[in-house]
C-alpha positions as CSV (number, residue, x, y, z in Angstrom):
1,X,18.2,14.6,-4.9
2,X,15.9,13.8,-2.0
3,X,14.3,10.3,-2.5
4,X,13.5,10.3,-0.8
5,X,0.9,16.1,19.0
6,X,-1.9,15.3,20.9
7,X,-3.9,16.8,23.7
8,X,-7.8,16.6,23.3
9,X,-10.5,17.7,25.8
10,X,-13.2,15.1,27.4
11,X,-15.8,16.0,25.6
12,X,-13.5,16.1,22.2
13,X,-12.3,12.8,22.6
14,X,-16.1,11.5,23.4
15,X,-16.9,13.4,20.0
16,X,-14.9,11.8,17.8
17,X,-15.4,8.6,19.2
18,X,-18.9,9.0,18.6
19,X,-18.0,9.8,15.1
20,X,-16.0,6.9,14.5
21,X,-18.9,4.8,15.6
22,X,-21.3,6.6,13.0
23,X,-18.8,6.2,10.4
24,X,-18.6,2.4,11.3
25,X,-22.3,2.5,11.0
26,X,-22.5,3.7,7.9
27,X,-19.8,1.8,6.3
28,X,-22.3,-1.0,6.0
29,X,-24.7,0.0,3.8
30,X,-22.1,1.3,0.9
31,X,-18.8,1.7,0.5
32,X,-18.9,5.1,-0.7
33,X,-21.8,7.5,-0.7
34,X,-24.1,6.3,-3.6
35,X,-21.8,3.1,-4.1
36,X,-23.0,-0.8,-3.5
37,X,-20.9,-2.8,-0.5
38,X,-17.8,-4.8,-2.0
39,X,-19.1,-8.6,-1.2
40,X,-17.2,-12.3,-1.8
41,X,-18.1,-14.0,-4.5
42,X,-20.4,-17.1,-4.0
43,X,-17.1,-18.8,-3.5
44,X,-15.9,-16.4,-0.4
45,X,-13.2,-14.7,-2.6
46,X,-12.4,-11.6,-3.1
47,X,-9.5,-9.9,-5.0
48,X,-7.5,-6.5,-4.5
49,X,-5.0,-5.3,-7.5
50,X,-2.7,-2.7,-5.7
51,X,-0.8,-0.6,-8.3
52,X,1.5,2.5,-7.6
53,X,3.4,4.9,-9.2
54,X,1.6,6.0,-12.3
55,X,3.1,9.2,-12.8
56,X,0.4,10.1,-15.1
57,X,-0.1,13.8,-16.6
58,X,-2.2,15.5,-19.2
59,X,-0.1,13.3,-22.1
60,X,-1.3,9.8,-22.1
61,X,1.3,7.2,-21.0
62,X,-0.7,4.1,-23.4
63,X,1.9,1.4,-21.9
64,X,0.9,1.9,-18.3
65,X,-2.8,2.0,-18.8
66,X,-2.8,-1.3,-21.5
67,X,-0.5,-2.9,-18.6
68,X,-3.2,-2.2,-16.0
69,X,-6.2,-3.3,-18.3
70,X,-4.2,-6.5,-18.8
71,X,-3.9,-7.0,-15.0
72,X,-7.2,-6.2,-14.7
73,X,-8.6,-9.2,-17.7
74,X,-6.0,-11.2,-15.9
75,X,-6.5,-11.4,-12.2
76,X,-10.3,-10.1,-12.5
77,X,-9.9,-7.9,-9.0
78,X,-12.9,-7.2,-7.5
79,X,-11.2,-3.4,-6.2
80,X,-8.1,-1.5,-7.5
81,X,-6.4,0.6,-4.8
82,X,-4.0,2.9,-6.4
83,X,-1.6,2.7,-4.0
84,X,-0.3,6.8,-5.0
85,X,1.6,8.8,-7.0
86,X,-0.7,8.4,-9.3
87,X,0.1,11.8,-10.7
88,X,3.5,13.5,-11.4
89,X,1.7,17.1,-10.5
90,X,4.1,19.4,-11.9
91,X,3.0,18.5,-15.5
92,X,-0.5,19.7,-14.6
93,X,-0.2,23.5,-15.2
94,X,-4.0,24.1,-15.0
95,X,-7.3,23.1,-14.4
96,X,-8.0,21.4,-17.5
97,X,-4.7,19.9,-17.6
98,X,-5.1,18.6,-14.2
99,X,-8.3,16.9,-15.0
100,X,-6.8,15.1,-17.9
101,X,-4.4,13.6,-15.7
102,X,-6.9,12.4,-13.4
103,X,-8.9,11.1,-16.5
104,X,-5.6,8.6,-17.4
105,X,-5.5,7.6,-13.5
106,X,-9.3,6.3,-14.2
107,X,-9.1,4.9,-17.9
108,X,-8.6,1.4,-17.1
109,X,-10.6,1.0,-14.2
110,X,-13.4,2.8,-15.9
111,X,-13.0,0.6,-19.2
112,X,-13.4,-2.3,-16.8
113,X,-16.1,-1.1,-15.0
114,X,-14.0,-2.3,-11.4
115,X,-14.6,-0.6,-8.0
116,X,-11.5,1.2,-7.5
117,X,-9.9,4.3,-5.3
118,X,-6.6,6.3,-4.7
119,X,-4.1,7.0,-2.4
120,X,-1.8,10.0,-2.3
121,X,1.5,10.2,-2.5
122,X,4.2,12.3,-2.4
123,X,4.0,14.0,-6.3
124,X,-0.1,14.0,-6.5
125,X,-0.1,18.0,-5.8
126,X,2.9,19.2,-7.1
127,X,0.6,21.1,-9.3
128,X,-1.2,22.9,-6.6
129,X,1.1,25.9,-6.3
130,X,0.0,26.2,-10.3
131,X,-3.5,25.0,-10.3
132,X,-4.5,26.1,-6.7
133,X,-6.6,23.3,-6.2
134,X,-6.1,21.5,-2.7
135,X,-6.2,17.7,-2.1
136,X,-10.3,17.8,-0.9
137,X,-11.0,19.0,-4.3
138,X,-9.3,16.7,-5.9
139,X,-10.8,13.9,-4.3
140,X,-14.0,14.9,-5.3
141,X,-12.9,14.9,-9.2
142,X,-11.6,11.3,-8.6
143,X,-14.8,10.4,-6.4
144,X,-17.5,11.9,-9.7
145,X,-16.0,8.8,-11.3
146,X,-18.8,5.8,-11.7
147,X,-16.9,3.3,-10.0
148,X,-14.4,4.8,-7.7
149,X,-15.0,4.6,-4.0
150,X,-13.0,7.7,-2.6
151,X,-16.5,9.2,-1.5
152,X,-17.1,9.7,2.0
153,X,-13.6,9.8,3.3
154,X,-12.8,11.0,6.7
155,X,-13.2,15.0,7.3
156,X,-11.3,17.1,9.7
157,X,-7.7,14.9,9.6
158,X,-4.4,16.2,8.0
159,X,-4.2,14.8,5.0
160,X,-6.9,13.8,2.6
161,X,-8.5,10.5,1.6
162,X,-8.5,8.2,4.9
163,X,-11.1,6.1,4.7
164,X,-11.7,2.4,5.4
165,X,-13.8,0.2,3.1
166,X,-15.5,-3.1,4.3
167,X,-15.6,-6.1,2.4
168,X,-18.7,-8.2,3.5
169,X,-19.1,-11.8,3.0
170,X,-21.2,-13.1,-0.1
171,X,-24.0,-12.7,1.8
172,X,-23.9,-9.3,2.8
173,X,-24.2,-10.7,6.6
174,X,-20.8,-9.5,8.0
175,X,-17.4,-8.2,7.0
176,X,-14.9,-10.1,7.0
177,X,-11.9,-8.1,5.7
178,X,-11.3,-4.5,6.0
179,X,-9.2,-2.0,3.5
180,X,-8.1,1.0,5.4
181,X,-6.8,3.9,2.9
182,X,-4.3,6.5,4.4
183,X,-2.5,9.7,3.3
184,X,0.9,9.7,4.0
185,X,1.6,13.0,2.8
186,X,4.3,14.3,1.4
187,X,6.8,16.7,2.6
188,X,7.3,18.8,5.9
189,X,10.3,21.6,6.5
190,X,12.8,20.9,8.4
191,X,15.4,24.0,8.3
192,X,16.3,24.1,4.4
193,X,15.5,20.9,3.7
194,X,12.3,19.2,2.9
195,X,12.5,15.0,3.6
196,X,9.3,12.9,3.5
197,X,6.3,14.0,5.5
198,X,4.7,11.5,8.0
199,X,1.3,9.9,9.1
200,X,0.4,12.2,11.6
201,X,-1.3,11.3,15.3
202,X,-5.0,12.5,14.4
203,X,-5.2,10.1,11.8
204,X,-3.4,7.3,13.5
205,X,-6.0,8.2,16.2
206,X,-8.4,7.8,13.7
207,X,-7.3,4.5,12.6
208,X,-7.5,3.2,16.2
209,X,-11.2,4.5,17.2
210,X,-12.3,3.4,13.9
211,X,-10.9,-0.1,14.7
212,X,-12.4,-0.3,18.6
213,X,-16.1,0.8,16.9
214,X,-16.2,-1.6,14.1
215,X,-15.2,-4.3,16.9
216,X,-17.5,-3.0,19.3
217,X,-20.0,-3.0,16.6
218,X,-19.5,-6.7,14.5
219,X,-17.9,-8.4,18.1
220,X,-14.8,-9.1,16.7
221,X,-11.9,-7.2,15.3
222,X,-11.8,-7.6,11.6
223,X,-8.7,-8.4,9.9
224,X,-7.6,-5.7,7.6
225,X,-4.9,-5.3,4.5
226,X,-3.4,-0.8,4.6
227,X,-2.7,1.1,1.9
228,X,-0.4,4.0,2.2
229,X,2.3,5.4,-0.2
230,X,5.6,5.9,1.7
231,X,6.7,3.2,3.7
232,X,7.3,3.4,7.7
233,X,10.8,2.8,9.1
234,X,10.0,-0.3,10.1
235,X,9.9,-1.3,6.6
236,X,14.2,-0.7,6.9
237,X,14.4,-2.7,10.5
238,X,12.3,-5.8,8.8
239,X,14.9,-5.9,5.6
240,X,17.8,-5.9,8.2
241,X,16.5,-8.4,10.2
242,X,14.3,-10.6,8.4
243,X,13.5,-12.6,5.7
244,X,11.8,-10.9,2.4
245,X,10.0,-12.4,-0.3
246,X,10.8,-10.3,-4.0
247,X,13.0,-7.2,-5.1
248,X,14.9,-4.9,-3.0
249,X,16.5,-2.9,-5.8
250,X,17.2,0.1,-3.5
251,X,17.0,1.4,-0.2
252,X,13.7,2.3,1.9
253,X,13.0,6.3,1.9
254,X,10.1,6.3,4.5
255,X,10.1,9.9,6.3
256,X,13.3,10.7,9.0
257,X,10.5,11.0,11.9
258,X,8.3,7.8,13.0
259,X,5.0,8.6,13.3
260,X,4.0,5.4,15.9
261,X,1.5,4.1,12.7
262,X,3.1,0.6,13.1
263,X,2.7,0.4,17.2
264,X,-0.7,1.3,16.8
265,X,-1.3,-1.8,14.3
266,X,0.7,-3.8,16.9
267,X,-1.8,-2.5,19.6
268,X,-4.9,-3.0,17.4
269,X,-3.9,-6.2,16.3
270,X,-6.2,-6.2,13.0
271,X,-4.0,-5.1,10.3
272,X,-2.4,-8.1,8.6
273,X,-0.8,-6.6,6.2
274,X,0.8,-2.9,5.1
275,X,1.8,-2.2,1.3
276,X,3.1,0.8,-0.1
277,X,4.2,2.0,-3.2
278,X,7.3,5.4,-3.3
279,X,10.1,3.0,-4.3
280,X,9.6,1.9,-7.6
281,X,11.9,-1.4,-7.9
282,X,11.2,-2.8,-5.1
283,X,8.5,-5.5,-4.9
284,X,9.5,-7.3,-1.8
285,X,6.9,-8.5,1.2
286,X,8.1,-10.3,4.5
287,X,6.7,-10.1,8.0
288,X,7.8,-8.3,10.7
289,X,6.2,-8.4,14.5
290,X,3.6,-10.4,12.8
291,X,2.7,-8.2,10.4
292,X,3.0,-8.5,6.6
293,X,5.0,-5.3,5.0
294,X,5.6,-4.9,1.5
295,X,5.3,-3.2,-2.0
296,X,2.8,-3.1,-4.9
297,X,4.7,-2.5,-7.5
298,X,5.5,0.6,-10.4
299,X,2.9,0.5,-13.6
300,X,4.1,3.9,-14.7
301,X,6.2,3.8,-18.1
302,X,7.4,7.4,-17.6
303,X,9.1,7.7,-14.7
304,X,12.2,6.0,-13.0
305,X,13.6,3.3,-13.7
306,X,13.5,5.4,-17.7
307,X,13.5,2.8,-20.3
308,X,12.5,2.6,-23.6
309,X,8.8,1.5,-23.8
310,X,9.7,-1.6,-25.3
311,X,12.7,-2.5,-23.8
312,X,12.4,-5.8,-22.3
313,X,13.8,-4.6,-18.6
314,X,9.8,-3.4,-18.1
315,X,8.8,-7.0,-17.9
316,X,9.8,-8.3,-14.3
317,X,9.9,-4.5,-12.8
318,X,6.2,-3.2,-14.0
319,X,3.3,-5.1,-12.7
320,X,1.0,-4.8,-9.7
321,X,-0.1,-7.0,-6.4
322,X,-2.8,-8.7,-5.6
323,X,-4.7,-10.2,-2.6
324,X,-6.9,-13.1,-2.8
325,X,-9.0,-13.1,0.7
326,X,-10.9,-16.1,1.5
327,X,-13.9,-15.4,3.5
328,X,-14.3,-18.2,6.8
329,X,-13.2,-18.3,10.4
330,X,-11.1,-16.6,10.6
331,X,-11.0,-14.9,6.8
332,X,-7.1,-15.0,5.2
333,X,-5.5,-13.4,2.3
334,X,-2.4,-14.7,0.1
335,X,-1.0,-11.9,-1.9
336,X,1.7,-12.3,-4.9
337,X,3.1,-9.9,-7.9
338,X,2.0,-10.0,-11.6
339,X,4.8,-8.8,-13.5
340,X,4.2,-7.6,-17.3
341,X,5.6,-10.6,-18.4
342,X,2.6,-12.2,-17.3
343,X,4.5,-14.3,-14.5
344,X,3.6,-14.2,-10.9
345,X,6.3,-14.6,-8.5
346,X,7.0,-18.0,-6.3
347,X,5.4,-16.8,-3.4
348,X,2.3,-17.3,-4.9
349,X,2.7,-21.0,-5.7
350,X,3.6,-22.6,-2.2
351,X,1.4,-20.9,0.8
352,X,3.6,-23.0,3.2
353,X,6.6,-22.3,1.8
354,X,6.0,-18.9,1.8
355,X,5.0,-19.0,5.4
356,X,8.3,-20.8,6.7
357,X,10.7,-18.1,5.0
358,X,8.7,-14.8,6.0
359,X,8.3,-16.0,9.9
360,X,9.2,-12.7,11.8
């Protein structure tokens, strides 16, 4: 079973440079359409809870959604990005059904009343050839939710769903991290097969005239933390070659073809850190060419690995990351897994260690 071009005119390229520079702009005042700015606490922290892998249809699956209220009432994340597959779309046969799903993704985050947003992954619209309904649509029945942040996403790119959301200091004076959402699709066609799709140039373009205007605009790059489903290749090279902090319970499936996402962070230099979900028992992070790469973790009880919902196996594989960012010059983040034992793992407990065994 699988697992798993550019030319532009002058005047084009001016355009949607202009439009990265309004989108900057804009990014200040909310962070979606109709939705406050994300600030530090009085203490300059502020905490992400990545999750991935949900797998959720119209039937309820009670174990994932208790596991991610408990994250939630423990680490108290100020955002929830879930980090795709957040629906196994073949199980939604219709409208109605499709909805339902949607309403599980949100039930947690909703009950908590926490800021949160989606990424897609490979499974979210398996049910379109049934339902009909494209990814834009979608995003708007995620974005009517009270407290997700998927508004006011970037038009006009493959995909659906890039956005970038700035985190401002306690204040509200300046930003002082940035959370970049990105579509890595899902499949393309290659002959008669059908291997993992890729992040496409438009939206790597994207990525990098929506970094040079918020520079341009704040006078200095701000650091960032990217959320995407299905890891790059250079998650593979980093294993091979590195150190990693965590699980590697099987092998990388990014997509056969290499996109250039990961030179562009190296160009941009901005991105600290990339984390994807797609391979559900791994949990590893490490750093490669200076840049953190690693998972988020599997909250979904009905999908791979299949255990019983009790069975005791779910308690160091389910769980979720987070990232504490610490607002000051320059701002940092520490990130580390909560299992559903309740544990975190050791990288959380010695920043220096942690920094001596990931050096690229």
């Amino acid at each position: 079973m699988n697992r798993r071009s550019f030319v532009t005119t002058a005047a084009g390229a001016s355009a949607s440079a202009s439009a990265a520079t309004s989108q900057a702009s804009a990014s200040t005042a909310e962070s979606a359409p109709g939705r406050p700015a994300l600030r530090c606490s009085s203490d300059g922290l502020f905490r992400v809870l990545a999750i991935s892998d949900l797998h959720y249809g119209p039937a309820r699956d009670p174990q994932g959604i208790a596991l991610t209220e408990r994250l939630i009432d423990t680490e108290k994340p100020n955002l929830v990005v879930v980090n795709g597959d957040c629906l196994s779309g073949k199980e939604c046969r219709d409208e109605a059904g499709l909805r339902t799903a949607i309403g599980n993704v949100a039930a947690a985050m909703e009950s908590r009343r926490v800021p949160w947003a989606i990424t897609f992954g490979n499974h979210d619209q398996e049910h379109e050839p049934a339902t009909g309904i494209g990814k834009d649509a979608v995003l708007a029945m995620y974005a009517a939710y009270p407290h997700n942040l998927n508004g006011g996403a970037a038009e006009g790119l493959t995909g659906a769903g890039n956005k970038h959301i700035l985190i401002w200091d306690a204040a509200g004076a300046k930003p002082v991290y940035c959370i970049w959402l990105i579509d890595s699709n899902a499949y393309f066609t290659d002959g008669k097969n059908h291997p993992y799709d890729w992040i496409h140039s438009d939206q790597i373009q994207w990525y990098t005239r929506t970094s040079i205007a918020l520079e341009k605009q704040h006078g200095a790059k701000i650091p960032g933390l990217m959320f995407f489903h299905i890891p790059l290749p250079e998650f593979a090279e980093m294993v091979n070659k590195a150190k990693i902090i965590g699980v590697r319970q099987e092998h990388e499936c990014p997509s056969p073809v290499n996109g250039g996402m990961f030179a562009a962070l190296l160009d941009r230099g901005d991105v600290r850190g990339v984390y994807c979900g797609h391979d559900h028992v791994n949990n590893y992070m490490g750093r490669w060419r200076g840049i953190e790469l690693g998972y988020d973790g599997c909250i979904g009880h009905l999908t791979y690995p299949r255990l019983p919902p009790q069975d005791p196996g779910h308690l160091h594989i389910r769980g979720g990351r987070v990232f504490e960012i610490t607002a000051g010059a320059p701002a940092l983040h520490r990130t580390w897994m909560r299992f559903k034992s309740g544990a975190k793992n050791w990288e959380s407990e010695s920043e220096a260690l942690t920094k001596d065994h990931i050096k690229s």
